[in-house]
mmCIF file as gemmi writes it, N, C-alpha and C atoms, coordinates in Angstrom:
data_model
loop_
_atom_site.group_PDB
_atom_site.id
_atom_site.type_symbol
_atom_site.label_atom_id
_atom_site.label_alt_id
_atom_site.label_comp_id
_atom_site.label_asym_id
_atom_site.label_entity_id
_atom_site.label_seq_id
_atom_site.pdbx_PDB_ins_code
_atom_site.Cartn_x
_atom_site.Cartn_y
_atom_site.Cartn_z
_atom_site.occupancy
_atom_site.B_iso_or_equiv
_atom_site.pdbx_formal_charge
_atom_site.auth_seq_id
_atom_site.auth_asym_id
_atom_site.pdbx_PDB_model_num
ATOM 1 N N . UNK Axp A 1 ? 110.764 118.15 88.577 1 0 ? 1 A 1
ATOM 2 C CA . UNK Axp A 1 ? 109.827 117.163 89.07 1 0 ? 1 A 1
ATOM 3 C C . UNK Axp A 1 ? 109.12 116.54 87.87 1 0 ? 1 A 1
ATOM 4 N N . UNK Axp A 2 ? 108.828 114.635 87.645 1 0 ? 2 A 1
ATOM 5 C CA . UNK Axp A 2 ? 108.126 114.796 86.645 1 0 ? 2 A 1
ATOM 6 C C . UNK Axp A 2 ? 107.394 113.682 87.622 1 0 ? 2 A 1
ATOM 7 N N . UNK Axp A 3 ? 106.516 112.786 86.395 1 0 ? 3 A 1
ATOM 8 C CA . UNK Axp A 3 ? 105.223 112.505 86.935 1 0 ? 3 A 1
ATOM 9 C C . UNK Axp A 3 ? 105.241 111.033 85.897 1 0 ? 3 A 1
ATOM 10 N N . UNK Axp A 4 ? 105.263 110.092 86.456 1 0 ? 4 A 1
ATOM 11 C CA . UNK Axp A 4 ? 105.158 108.627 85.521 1 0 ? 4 A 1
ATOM 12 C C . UNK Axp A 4 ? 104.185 108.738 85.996 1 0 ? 4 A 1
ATOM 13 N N . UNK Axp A 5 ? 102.788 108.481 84.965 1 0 ? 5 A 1
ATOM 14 C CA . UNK Axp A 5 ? 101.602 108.172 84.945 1 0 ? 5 A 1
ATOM 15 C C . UNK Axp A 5 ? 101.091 106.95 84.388 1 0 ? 5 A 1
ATOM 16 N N . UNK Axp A 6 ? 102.115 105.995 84.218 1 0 ? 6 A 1
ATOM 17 C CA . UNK Axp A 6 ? 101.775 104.813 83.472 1 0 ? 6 A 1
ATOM 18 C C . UNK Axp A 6 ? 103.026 103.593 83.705 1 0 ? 6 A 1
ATOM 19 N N . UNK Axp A 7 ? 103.388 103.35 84.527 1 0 ? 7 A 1
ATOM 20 C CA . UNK Axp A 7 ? 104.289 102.109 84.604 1 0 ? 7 A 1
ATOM 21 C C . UNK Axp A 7 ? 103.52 100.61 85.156 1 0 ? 7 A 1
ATOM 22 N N . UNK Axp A 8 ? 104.473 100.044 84.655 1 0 ? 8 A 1
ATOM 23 C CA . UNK Axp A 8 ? 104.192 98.391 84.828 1 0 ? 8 A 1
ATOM 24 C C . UNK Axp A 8 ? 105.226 97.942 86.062 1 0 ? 8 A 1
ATOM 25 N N . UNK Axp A 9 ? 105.283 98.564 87.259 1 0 ? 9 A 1
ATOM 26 C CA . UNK Axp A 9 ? 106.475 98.072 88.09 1 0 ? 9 A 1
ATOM 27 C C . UNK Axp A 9 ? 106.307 96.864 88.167 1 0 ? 9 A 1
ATOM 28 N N . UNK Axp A 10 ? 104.789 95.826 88.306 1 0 ? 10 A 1
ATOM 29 C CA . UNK Axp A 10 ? 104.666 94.486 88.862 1 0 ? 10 A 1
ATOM 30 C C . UNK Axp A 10 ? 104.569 93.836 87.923 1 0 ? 10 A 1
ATOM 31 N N . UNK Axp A 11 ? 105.365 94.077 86.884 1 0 ? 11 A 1
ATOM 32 C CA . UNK Axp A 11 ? 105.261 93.005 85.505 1 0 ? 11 A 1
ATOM 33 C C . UNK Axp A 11 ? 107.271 92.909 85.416 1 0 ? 11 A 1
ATOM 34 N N . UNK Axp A 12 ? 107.333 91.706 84.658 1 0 ? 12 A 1
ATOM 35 C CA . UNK Axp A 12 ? 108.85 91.943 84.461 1 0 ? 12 A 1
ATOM 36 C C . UNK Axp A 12 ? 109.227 92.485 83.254 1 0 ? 12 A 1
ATOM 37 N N . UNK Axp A 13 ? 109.929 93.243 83.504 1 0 ? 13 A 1
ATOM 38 C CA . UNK Axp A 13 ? 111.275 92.396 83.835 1 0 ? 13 A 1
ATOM 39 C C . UNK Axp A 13 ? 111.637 94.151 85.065 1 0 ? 13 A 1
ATOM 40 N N . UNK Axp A 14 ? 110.527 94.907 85.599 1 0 ? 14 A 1
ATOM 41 C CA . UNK Axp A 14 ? 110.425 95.345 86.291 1 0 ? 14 A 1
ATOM 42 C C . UNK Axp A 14 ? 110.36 95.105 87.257 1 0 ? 14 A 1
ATOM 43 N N . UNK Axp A 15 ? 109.608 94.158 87.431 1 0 ? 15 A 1
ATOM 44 C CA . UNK Axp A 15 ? 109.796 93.66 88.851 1 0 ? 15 A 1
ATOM 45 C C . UNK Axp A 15 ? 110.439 93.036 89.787 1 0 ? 15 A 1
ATOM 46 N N . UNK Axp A 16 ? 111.469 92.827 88.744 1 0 ? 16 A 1
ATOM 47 C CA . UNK Axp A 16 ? 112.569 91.681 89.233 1 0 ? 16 A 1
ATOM 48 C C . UNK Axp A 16 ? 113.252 92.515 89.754 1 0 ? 16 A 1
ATOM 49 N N . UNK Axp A 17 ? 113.518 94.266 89.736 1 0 ? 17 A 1
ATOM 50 C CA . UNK Axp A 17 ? 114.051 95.073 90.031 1 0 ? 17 A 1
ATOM 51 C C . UNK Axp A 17 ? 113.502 96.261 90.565 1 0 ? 17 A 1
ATOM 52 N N . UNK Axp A 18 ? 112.403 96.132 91.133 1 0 ? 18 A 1
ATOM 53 C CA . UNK Axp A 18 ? 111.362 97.077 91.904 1 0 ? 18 A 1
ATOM 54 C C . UNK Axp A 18 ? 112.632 97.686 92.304 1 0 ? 18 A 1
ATOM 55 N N . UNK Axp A 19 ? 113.034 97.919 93.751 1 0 ? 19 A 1
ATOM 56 C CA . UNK Axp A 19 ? 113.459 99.067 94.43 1 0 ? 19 A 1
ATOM 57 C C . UNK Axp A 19 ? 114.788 99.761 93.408 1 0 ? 19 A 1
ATOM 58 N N . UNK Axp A 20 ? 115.485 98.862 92.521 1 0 ? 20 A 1
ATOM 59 C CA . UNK Axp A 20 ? 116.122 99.494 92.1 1 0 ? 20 A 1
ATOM 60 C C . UNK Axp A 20 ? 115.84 100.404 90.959 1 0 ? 20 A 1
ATOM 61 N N . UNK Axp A 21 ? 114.635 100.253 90.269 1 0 ? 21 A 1
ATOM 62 C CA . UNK Axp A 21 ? 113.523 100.466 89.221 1 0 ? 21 A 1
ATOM 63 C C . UNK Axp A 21 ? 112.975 101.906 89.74 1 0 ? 21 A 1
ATOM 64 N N . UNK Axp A 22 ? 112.663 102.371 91.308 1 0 ? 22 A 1
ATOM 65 C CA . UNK Axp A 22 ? 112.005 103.481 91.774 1 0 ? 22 A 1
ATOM 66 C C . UNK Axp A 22 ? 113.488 104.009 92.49 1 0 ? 22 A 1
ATOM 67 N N . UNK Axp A 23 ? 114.814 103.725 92.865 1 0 ? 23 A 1
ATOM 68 C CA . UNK Axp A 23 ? 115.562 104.085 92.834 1 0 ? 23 A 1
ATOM 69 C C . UNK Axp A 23 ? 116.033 105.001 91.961 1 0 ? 23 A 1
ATOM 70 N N . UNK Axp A 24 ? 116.175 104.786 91.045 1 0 ? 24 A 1
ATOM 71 C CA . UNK Axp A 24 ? 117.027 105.061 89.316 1 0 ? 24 A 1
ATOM 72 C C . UNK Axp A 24 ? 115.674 106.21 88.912 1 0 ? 24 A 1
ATOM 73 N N . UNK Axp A 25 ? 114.714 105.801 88.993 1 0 ? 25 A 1
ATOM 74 C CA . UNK Axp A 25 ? 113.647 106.884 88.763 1 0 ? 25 A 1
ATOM 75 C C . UNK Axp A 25 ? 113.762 107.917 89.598 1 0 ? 25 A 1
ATOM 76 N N . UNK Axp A 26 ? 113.799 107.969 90.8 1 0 ? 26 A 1
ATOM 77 C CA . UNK Axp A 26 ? 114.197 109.046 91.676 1 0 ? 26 A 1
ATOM 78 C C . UNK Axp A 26 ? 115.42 109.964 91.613 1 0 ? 26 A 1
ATOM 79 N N . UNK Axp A 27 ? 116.363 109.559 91.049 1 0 ? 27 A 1
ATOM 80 C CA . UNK Axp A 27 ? 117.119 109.834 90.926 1 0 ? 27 A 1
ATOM 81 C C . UNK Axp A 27 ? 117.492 110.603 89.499 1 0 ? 27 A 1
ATOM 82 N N . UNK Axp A 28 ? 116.665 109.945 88.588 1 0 ? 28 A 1
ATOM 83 C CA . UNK Axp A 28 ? 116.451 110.638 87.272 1 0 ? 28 A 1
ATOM 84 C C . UNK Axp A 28 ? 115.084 112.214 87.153 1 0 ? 28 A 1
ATOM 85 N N . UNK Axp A 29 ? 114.825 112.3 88.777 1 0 ? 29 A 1
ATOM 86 C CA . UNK Axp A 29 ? 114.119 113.605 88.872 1 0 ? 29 A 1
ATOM 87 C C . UNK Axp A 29 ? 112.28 112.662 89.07 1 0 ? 29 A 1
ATOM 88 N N . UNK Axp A 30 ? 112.033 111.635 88.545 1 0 ? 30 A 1
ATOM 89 C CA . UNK Axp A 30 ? 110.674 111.419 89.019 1 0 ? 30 A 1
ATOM 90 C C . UNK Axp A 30 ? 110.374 111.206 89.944 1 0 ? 30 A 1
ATOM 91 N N . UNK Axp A 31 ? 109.595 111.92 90.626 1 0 ? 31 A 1
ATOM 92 C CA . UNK Axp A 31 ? 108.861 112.44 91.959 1 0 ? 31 A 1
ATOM 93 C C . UNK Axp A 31 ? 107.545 111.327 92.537 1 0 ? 31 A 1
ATOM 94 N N . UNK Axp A 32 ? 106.696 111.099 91.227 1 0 ? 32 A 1
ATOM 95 C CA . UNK Axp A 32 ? 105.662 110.315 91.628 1 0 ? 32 A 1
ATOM 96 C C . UNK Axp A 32 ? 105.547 109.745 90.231 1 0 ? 32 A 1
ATOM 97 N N . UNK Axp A 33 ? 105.258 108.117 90.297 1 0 ? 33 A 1
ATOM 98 C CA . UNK Axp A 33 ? 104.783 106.779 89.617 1 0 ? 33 A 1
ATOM 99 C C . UNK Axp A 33 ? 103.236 106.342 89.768 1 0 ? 33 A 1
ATOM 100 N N . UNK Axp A 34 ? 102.173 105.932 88.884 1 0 ? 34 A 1
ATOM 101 C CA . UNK Axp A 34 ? 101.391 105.78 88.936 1 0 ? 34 A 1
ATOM 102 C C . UNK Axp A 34 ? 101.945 104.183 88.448 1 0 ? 34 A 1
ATOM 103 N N . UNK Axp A 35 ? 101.814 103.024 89.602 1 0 ? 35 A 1
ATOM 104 C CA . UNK Axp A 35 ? 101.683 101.795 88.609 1 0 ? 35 A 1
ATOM 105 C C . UNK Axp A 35 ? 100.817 101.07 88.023 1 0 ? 35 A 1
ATOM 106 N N . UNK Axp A 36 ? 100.377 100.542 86.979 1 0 ? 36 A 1
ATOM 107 C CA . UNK Axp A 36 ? 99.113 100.338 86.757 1 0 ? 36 A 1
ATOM 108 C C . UNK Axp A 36 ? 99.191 98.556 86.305 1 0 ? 36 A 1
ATOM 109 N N . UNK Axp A 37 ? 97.974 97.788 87.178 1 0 ? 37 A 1
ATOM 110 C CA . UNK Axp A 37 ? 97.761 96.707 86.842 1 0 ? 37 A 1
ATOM 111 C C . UNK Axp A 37 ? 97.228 96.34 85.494 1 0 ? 37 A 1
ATOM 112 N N . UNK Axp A 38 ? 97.22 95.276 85.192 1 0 ? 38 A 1
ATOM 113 C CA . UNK Axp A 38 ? 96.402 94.74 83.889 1 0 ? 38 A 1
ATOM 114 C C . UNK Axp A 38 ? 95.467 93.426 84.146 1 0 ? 38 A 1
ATOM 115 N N . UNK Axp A 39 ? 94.868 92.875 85.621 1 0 ? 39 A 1
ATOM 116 C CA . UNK Axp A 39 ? 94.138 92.098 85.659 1 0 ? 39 A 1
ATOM 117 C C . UNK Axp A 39 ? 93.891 92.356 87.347 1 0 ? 39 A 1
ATOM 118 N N . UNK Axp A 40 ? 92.932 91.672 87.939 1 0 ? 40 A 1
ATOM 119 C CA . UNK Axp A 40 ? 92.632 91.611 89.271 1 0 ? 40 A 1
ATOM 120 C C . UNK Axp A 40 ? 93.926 91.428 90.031 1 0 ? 40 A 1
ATOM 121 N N . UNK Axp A 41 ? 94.959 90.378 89.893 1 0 ? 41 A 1
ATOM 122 C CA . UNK Axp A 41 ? 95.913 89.644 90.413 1 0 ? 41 A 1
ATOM 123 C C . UNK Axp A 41 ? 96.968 90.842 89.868 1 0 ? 41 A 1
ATOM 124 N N . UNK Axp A 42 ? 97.366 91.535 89.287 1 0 ? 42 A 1
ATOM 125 C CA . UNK Axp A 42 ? 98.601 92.491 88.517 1 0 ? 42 A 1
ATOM 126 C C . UNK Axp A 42 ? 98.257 94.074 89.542 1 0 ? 42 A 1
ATOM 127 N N . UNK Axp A 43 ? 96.563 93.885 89.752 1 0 ? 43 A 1
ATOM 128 C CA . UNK Axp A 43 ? 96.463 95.544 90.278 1 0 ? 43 A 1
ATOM 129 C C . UNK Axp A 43 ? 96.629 95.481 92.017 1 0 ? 43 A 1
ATOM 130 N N . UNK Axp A 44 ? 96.423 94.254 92.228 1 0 ? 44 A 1
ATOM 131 C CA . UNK Axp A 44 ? 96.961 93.771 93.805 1 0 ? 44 A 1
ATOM 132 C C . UNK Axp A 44 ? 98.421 94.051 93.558 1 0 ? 44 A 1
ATOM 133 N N . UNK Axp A 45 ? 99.053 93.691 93.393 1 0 ? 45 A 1
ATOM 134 C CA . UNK Axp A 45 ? 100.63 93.65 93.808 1 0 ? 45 A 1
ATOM 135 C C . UNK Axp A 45 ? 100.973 95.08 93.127 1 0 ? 45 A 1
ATOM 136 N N . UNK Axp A 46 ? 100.19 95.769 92.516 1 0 ? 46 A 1
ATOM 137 C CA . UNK Axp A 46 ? 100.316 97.615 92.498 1 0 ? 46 A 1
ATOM 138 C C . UNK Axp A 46 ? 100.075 97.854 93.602 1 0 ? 46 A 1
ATOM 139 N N . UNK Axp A 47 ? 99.189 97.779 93.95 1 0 ? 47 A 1
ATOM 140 C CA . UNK Axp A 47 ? 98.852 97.894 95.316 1 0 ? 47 A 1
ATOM 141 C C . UNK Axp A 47 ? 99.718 97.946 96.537 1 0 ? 47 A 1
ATOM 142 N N . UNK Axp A 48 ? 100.043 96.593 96.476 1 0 ? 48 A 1
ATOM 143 C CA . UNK Axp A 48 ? 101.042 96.322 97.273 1 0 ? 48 A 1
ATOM 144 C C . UNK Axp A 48 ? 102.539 97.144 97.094 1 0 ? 48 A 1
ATOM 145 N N . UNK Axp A 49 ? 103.076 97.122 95.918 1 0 ? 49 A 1
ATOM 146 C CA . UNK Axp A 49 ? 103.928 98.047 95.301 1 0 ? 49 A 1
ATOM 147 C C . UNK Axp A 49 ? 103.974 99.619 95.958 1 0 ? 49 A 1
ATOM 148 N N . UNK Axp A 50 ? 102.897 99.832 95.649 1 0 ? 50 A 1
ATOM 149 C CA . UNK Axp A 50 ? 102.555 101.183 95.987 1 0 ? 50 A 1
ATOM 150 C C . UNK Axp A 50 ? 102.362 101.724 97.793 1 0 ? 50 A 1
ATOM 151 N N . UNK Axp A 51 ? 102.471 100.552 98.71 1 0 ? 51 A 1
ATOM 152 C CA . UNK Axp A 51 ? 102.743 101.093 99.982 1 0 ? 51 A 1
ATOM 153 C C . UNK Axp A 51 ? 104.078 100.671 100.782 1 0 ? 51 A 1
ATOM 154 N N . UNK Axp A 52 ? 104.741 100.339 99.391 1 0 ? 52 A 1
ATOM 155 C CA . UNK Axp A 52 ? 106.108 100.092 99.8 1 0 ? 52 A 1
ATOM 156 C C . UNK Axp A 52 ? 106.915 100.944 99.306 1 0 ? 52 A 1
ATOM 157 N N . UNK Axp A 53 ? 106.533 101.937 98.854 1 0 ? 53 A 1
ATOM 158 C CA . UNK Axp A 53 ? 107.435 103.031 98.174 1 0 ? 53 A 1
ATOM 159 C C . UNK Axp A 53 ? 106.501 104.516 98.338 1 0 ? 53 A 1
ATOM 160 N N . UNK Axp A 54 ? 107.074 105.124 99.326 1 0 ? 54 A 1
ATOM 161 C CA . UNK Axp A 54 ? 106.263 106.976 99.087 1 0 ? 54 A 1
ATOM 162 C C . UNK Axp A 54 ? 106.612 106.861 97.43 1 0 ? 54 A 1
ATOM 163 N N . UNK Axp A 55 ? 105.798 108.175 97.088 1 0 ? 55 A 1
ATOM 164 C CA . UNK Axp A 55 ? 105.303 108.872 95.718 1 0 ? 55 A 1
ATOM 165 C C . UNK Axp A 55 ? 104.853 107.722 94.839 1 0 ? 55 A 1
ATOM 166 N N . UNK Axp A 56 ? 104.397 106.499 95.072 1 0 ? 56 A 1
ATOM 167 C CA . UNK Axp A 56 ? 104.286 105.698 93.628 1 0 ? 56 A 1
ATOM 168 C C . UNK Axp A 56 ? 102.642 105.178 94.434 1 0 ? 56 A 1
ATOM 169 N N . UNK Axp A 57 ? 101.791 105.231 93.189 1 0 ? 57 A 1
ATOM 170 C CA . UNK Axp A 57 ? 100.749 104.772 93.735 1 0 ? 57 A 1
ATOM 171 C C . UNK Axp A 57 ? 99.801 104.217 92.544 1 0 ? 57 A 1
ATOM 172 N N . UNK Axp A 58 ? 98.794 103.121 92.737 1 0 ? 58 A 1
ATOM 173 C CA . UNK Axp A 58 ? 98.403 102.454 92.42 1 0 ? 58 A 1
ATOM 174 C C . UNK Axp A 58 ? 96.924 102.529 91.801 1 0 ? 58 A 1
């Protein structure tokens, strides 16, 4: 089990590939993603990110 405590899912060139991005992570053993915004508008769509995928949160 590991633990991303720091990703940028809602920035690109991540984002252009969200599900396949927490796919490939899951699969590489990470369990839970912390995504983290960098402005008002970046920590919304974590947000959003984050209730579209169990274990990844915002």
């Amino acid at each position: 089990m590991y633990f991303d405590t720091h990703a940028h899912l809602d920035l690109p060139p991540l984002c252009d590939a969200e599900d396949d991005v927490v796919r490939r992570a899951r699969e590489a053993g990470v369990t839970h993603i912390v995504t983290i915004g960098i402005d008002p508008e970046s920590d919304e769509r974590a947000v959003e990110i984050a209730h579209r995928h169990g274990g990844v949160y915002a």
